[in-house]
C-alpha positions as a Markdown table, in Angstrom:
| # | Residue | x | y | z |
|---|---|---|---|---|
| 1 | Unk | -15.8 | 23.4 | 3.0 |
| 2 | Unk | -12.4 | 22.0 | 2.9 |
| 3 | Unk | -11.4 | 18.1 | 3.9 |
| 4 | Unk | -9.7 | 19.5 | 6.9 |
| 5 | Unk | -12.9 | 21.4 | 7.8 |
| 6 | Unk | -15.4 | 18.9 | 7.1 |
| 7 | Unk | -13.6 | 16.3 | 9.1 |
| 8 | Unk | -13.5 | 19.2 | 12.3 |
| 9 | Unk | -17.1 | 19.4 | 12.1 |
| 10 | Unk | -17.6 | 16.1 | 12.0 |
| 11 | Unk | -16.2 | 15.0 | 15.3 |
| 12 | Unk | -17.5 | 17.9 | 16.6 |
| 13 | Unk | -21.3 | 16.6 | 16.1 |
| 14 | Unk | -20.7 | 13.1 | 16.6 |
| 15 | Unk | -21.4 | 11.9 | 20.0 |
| 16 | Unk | -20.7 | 8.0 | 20.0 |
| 17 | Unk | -18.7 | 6.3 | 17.4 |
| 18 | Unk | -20.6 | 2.9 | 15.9 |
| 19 | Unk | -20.1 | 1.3 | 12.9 |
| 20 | Unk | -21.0 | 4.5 | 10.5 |
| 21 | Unk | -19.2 | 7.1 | 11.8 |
| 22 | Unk | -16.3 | 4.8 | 12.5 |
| 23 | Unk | -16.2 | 4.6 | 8.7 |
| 24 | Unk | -17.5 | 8.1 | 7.3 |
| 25 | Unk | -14.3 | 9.3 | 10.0 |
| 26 | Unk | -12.2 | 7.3 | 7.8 |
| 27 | Unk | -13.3 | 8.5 | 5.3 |
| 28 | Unk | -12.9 | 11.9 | 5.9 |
| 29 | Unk | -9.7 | 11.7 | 7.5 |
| 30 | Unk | -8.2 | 9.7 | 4.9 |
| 31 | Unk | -8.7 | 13.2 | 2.7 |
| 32 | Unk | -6.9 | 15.1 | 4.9 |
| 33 | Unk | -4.1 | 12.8 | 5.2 |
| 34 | Unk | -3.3 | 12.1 | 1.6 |
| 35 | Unk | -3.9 | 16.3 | 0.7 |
| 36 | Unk | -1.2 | 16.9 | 3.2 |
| 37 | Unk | 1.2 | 14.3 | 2.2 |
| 38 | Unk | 0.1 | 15.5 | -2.1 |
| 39 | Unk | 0.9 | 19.2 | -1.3 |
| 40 | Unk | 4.3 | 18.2 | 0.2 |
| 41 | Unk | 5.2 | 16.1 | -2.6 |
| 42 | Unk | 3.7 | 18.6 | -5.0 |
| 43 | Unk | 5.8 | 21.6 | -3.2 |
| 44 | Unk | 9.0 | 19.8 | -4.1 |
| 45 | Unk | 8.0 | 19.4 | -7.5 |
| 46 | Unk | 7.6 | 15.6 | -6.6 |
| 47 | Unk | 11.0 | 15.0 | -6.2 |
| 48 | Unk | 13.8 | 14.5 | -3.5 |
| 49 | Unk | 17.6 | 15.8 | -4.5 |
| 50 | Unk | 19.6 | 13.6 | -2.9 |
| 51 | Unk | 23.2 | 15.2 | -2.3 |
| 52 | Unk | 24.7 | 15.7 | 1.1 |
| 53 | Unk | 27.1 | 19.0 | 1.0 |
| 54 | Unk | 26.2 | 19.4 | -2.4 |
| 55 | Unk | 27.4 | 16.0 | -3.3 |
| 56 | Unk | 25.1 | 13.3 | -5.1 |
| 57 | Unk | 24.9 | 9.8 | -2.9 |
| 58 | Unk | 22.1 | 7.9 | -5.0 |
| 59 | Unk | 24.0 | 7.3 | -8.5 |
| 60 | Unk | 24.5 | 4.2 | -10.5 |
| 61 | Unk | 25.7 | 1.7 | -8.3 |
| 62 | Unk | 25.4 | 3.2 | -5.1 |
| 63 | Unk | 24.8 | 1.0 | -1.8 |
| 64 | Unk | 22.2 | 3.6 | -0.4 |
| 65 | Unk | 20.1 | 2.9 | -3.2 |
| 66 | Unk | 18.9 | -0.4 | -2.1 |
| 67 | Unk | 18.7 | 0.4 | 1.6 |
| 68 | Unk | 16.5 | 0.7 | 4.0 |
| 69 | Unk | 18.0 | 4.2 | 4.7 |
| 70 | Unk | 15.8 | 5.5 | 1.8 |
| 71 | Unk | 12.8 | 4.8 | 3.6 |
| 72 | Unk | 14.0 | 6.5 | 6.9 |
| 73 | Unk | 15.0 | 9.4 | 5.5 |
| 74 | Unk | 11.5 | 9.6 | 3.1 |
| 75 | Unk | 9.5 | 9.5 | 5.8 |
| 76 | Unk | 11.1 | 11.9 | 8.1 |
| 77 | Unk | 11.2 | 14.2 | 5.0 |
| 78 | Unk | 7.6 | 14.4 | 5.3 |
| 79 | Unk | 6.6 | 13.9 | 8.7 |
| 80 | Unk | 9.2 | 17.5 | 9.5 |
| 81 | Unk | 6.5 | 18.9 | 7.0 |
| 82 | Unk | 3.1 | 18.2 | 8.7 |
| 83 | Unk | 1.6 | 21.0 | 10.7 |
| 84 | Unk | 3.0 | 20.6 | 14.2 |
| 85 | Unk | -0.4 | 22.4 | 14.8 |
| 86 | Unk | -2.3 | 19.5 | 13.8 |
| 87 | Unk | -0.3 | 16.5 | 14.0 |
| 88 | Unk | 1.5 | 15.1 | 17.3 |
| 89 | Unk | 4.7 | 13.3 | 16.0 |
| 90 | Unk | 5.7 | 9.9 | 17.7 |
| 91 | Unk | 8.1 | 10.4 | 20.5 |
| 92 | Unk | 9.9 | 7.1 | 20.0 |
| 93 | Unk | 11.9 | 5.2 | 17.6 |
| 94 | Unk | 10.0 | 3.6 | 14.4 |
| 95 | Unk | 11.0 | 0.0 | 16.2 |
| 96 | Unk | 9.2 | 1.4 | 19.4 |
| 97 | Unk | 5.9 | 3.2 | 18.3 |
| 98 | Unk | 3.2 | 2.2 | 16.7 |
| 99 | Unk | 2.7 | 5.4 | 14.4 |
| 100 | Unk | 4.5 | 8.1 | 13.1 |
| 101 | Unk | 1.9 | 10.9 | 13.2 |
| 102 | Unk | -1.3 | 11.2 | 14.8 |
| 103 | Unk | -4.0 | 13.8 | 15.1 |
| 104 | Unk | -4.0 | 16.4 | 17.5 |
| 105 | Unk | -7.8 | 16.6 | 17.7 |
| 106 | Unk | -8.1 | 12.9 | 19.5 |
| 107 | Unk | -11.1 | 13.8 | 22.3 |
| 108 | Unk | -13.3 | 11.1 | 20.6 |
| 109 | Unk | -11.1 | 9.2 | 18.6 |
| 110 | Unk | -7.4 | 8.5 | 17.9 |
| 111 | Unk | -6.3 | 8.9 | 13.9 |
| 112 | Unk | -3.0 | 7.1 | 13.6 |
| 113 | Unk | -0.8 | 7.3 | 10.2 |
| 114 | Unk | 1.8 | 5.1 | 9.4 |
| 115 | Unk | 3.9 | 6.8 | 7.1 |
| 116 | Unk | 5.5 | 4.0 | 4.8 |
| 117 | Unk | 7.5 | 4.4 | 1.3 |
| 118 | Unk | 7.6 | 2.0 | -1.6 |
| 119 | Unk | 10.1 | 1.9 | -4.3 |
| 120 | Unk | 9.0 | 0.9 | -8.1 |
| 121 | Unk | 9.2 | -3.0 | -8.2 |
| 122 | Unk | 9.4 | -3.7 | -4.8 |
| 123 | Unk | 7.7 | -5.0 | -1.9 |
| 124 | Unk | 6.8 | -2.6 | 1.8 |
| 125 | Unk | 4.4 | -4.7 | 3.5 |
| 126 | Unk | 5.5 | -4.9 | 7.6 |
| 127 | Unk | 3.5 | -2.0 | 9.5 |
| 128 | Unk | 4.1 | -2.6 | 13.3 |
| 129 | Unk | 5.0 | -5.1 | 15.5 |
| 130 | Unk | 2.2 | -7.3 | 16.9 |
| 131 | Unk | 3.0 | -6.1 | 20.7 |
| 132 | Unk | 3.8 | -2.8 | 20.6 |
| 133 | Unk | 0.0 | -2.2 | 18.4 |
| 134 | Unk | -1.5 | -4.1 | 21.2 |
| 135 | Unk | -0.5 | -2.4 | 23.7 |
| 136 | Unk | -1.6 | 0.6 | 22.0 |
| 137 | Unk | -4.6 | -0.2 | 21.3 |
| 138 | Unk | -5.2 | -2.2 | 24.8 |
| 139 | Unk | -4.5 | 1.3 | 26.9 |
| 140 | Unk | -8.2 | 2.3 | 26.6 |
| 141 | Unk | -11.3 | 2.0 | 25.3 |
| 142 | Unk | -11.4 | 4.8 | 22.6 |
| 143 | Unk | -11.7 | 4.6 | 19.4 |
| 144 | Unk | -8.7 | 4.2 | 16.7 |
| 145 | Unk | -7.5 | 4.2 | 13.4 |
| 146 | Unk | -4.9 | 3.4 | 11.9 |
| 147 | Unk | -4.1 | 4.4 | 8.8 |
| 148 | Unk | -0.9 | 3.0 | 6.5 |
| 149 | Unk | 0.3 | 5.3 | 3.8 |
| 150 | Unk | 2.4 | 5.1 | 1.3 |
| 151 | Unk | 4.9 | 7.2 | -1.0 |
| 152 | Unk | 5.6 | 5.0 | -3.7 |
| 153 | Unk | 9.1 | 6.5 | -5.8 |
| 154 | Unk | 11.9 | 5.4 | -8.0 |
| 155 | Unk | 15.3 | 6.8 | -8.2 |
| 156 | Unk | 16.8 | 8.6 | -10.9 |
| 157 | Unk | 20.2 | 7.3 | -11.2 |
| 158 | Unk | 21.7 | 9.5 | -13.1 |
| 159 | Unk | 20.9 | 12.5 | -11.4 |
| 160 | Unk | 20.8 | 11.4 | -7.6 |
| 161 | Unk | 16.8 | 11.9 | -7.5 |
| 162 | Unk | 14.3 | 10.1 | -5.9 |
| 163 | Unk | 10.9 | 10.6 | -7.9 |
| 164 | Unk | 7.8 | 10.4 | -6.3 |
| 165 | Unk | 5.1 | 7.8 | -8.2 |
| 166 | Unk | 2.2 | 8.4 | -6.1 |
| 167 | Unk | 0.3 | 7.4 | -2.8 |
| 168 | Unk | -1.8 | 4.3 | -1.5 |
| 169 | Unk | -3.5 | 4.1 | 1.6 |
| 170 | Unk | -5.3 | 1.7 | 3.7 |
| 171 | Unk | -7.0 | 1.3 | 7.0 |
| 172 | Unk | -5.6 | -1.7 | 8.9 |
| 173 | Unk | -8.9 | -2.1 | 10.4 |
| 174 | Unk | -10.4 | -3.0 | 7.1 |
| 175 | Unk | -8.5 | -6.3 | 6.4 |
| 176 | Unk | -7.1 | -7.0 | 10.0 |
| 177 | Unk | -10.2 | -8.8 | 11.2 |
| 178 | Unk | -11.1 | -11.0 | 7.9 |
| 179 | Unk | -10.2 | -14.8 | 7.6 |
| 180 | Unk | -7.0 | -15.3 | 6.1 |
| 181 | Unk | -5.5 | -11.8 | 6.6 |
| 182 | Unk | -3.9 | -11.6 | 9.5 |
| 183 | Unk | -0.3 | -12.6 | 9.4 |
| 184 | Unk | 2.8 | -11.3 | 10.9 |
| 185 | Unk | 7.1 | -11.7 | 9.9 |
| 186 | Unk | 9.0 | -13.9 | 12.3 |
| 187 | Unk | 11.2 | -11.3 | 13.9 |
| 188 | Unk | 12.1 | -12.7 | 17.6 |
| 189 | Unk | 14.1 | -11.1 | 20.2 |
| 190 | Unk | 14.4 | -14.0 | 22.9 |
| 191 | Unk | 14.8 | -17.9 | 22.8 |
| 192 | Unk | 11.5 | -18.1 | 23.9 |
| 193 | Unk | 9.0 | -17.7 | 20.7 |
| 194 | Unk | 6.8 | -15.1 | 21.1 |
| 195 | Unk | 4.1 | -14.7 | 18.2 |
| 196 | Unk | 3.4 | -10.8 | 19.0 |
| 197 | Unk | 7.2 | -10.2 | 18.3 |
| 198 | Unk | 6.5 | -10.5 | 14.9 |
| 199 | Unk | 5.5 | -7.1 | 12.8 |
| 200 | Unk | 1.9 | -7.6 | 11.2 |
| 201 | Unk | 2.2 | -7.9 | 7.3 |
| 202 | Unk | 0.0 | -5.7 | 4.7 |
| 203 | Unk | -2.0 | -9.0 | 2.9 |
| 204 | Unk | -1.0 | -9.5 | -0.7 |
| 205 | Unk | -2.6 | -7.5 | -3.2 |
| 206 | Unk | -4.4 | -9.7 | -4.6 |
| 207 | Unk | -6.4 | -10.6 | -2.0 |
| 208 | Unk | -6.3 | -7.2 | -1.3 |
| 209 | Unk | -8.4 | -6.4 | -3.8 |
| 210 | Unk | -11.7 | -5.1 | -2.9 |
| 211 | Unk | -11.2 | -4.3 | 0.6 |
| 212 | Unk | -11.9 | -0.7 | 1.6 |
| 213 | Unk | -13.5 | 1.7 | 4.1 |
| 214 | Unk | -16.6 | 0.1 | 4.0 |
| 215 | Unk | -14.3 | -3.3 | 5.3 |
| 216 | Unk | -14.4 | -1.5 | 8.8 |
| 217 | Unk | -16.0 | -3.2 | 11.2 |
| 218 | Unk | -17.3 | -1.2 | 14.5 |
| 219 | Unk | -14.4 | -0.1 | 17.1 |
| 220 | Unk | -15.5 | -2.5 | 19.7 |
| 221 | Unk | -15.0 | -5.5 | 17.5 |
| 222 | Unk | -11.1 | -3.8 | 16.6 |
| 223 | Unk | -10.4 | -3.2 | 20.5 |
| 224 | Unk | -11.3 | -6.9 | 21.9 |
| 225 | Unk | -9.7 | -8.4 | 18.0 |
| 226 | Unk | -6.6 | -6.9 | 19.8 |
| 227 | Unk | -6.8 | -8.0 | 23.4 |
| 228 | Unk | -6.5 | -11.6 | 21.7 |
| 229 | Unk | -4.1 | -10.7 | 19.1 |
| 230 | Unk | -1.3 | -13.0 | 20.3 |
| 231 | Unk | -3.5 | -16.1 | 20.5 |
| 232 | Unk | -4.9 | -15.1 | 16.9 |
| 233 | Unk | -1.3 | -14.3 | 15.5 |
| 234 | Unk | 0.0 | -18.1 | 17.0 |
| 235 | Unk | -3.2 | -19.6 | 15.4 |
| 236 | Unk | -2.4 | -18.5 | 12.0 |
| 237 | Unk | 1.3 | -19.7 | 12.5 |
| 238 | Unk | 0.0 | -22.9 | 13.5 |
| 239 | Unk | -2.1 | -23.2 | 10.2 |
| 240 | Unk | 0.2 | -22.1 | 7.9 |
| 241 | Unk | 3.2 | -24.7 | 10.0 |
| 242 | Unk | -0.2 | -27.7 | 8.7 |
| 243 | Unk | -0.3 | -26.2 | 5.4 |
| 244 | Unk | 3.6 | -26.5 | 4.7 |
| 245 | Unk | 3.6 | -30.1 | 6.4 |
């Protein structure tokens, strides 16, 4: 049985989603997510020729290649890929939704992906903005996850390539929740400060490390964890603010 398969059956059987099967469904969907994402990759020979009409844009020196037009294009590179049989694509911008793909097969639960790229020596660590994942996450009670996944490449110079350098992946439900992880950027839109403005941040890798699946806490805790994530995300502001002072 395939990782497609196995994760069918799965949600088929289950009838209510605690703690275990919230975590042996990320498990299983995790699988699915990253073959997808491999076969694409492995499809195109793991690599991205990057020419428009035939004409190379990424060589020595260009401005493109330290943009954040590489990680646009990337990801809608692979998101056109997915099986539109399988995936629902997000109908709004990346600024406005909180995923890019999600599963199709959401009766019980919702499987979110948040399709990132990394390039070799640098840093991708905002995932969504604090309000517009809790207001996802606020419009019922069922169950989510929300997974963050990403292409990690460098760029041939001399050839106008990018290169892909493998995937990581991780549930933001497995770190969210802990002391000391939750922190967001300080992007504001009004004079008025507003803490959920910000997008959340992945944690640093160190502390990072060691955190997995088996990190996930039950969906109930994850849905109320969000119905107070503005008060959480101004508390942590407030203790870093006594830290710097």
């Amino acid at each position: 049985m395939g990782n497609k398969e196995e994760l069918v059956a799965y949600l088929k059987k289950v009838k209510k989603i605690g703690k275990a099967e919230y975590q042996k469904i990320a498990e299983l969907f995790e699988k699915v997510i990253v073959e997808d994402i491999s076969q694409i990759w492995e499809k195109h020979k793991d690599k991205i020729d990057m020419r428009l009409n035939n004409v190379p844009v990424c060589l020595e020196g260009s401005a493109v290649n330290s943009s954040t037009a590489f990680g646009f294009l990337i990801e809608e590179f692979l998101v056109q890929q997915l099986s539109k049989d399988e995936y629902y694509t997000s109908d709004g911008s990346t600024t406005t939704s909180a995923y890019d793909v999600k599963l199709k097969n959401d009766e019980k639960i919702e499987l979110l992906v948040n399709l990132k790229v990394e390039k070799e020596g640098s840093s991708n660590n905002g995932v969504c903005a604090g309000n517009i994942l809790k207001n996802y996450y606020d419009k019922d009670d069922k169950p989510k996850l929300y997974l963050i996944l990403k292409s990690k490449y460098k760029i041939d110079e001399k050839n106008s390539k990018v290169l892909f350098k493998g995937i990581e992946s991780l549930y933001l439900e497995s770190f969210l929740t802990k002391e000391g992880m939750l922190k967001s950027d300080s992007r504001n839109w009004s004079n008025v400060f507003n803490a959920l403005s910000g997008r959340i941040q992945l944690p640093n890798k160190s502390n990072l490390k060691g955190i997995s699946i088996k990190d996930i806490p039950e969906p109930e805790i994850i849905l109320r964890f969000m119905d107070d994530l503005g008060d959480k995300l101004l508390a942590t502001k407030k203790k870093i603010n006594q830290l710097i002072s």
